[in-house]
C-alpha positions as CSV (number, residue, x, y, z in Angstrom):
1,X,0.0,0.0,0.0
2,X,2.7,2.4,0.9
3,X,6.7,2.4,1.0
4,X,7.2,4.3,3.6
5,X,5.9,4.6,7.6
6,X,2.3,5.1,8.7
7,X,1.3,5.8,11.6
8,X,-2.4,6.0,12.6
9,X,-5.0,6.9,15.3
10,X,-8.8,7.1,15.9
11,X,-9.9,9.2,19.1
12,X,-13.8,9.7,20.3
13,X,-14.0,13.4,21.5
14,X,-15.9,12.4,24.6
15,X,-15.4,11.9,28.0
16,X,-12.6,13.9,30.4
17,X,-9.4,12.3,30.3
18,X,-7.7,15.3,29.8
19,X,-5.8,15.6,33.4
20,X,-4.5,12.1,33.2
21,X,-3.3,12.2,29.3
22,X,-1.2,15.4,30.2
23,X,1.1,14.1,32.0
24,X,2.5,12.7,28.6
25,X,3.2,15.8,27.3
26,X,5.7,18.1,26.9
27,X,6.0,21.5,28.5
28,X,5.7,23.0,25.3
29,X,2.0,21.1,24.4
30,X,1.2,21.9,28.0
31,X,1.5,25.3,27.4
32,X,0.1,25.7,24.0
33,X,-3.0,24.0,25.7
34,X,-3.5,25.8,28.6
35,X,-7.1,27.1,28.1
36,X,-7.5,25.7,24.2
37,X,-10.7,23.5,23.6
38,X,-10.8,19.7,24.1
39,X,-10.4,19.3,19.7
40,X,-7.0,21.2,20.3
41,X,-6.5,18.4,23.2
42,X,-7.3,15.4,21.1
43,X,-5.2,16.8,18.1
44,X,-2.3,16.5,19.5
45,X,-2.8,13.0,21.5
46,X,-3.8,11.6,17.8
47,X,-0.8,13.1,16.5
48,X,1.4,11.5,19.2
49,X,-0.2,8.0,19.0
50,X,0.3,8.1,15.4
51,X,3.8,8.8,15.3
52,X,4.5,6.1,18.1
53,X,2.7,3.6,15.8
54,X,4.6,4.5,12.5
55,X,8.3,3.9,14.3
56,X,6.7,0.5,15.8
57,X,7.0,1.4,19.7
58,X,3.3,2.3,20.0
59,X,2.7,3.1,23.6
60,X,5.7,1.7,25.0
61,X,7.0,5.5,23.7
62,X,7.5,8.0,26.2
63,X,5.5,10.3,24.8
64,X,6.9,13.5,27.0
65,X,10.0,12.5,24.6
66,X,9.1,14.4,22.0
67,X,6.6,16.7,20.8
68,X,4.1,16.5,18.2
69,X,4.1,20.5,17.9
70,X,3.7,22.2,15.0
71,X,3.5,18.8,12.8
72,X,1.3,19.9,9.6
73,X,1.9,18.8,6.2
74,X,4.2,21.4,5.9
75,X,6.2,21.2,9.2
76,X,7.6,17.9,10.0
77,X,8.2,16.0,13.2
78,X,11.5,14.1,13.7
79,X,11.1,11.1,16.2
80,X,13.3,8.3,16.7
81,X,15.6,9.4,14.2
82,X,12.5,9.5,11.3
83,X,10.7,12.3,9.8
84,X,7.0,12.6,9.5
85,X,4.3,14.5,8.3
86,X,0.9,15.0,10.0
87,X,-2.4,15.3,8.5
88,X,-5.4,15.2,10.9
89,X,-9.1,14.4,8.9
């Protein structure tokens, strides 16, 4: 299907899980979402789970590691030594 690493993850936007997911992130996502609404949230935790899928560690990633800020299209994120792209639907 593809020659090169994907990485991918499904979220519902429901429920509050918001205090104990933040301890996996970095200082930086912590403060870029202080006071930003629960999509900004889920964003990023998709974004994190995707890239710990695509290098094969899935959760076993610490995900405070590294951040997922600002992966777009256009601005990549370099994690475990691998560059990737995001692109949330």
């Amino acid at each position: 299907m593809c020659d090169v690493p994907v990485g991918a993850d499904i979220e519902q936007l429901a429920g509050n899980r918001r205090g104990a997911i933040l301890r996996a992130m970095t200082e930086e996502e912590k403060q870029y979402l202080a006071g930003a609404p629960d999509a900004a949230f889920f964003t990023i935790w998709t974004l994190k789970e995707g890239l710990s899928k695509a290098i094969g560690a899935g959760l076993s990633l610490g995900f405070s590691s590294f951040s997922a800020l600002p992966m777009t299209e256009e601005r990549p994120v370099t994690v475990g030594g691998k560059t990737f792209f995001g692109r949330i639907f």
